[in-house]
C-alpha positions as a Markdown table, in Angstrom:
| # | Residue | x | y | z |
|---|---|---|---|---|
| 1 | Unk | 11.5 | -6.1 | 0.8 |
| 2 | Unk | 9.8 | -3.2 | 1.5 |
| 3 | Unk | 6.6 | -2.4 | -1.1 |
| 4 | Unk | 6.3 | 1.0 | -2.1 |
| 5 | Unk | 3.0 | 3.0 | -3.1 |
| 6 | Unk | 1.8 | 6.5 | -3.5 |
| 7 | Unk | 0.7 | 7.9 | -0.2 |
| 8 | Unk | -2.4 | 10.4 | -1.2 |
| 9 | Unk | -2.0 | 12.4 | 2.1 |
| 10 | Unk | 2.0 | 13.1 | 1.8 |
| 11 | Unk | 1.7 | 13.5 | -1.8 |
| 12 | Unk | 4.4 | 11.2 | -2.9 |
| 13 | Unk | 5.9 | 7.9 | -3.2 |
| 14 | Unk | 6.6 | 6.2 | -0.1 |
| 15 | Unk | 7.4 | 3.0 | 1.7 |
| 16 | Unk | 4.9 | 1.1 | 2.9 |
| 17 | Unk | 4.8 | -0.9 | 7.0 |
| 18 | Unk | 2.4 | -3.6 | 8.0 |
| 19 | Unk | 1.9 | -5.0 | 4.6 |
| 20 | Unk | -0.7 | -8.0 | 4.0 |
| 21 | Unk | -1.3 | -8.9 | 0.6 |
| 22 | Unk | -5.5 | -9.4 | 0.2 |
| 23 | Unk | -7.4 | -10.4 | -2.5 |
| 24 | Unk | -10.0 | -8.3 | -4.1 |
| 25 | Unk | -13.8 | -8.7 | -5.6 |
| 26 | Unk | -12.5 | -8.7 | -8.9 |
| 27 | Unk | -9.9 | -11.9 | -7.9 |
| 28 | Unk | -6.8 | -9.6 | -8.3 |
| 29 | Unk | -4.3 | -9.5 | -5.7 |
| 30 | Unk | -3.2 | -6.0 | -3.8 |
| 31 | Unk | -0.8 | -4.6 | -1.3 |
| 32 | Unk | -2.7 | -3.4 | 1.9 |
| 33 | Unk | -0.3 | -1.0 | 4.2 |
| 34 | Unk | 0.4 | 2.0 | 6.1 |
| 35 | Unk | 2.8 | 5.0 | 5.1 |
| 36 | Unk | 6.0 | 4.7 | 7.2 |
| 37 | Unk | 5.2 | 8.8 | 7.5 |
| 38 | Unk | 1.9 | 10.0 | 8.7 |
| 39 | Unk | 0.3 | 6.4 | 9.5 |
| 40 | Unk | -2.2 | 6.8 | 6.8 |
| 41 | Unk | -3.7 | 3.4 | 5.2 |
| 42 | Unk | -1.9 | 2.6 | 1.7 |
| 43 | Unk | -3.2 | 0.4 | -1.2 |
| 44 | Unk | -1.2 | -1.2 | -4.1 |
| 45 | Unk | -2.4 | -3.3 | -7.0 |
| 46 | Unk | -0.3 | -6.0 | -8.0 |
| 47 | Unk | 0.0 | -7.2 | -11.5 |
């Protein structure tokens, strides 16, 4: 399944490719990817 985020250069909500999941400093886990669009670098915090 396909994570979706808010991609700041296209202004909207879109799918993200390339997804890793990293953990931050702060020990909380996030969605690292790129918009399916314009190739621009994506982030999403997971709960």
């Amino acid at each position: 399944m396909a994570e979706v985020g808010y991609c700041v250069k296209c202004k909207s909500k879109k799918e993200m490719k390339d997804t890793q999941q990293v953990t931050m400093k702060n020990k909380r886990t996030a969605m690292k990817g790129k918009c399916t669009t314009c190739n621009t670098g994506m982030y999403k915090i997971m709960k």
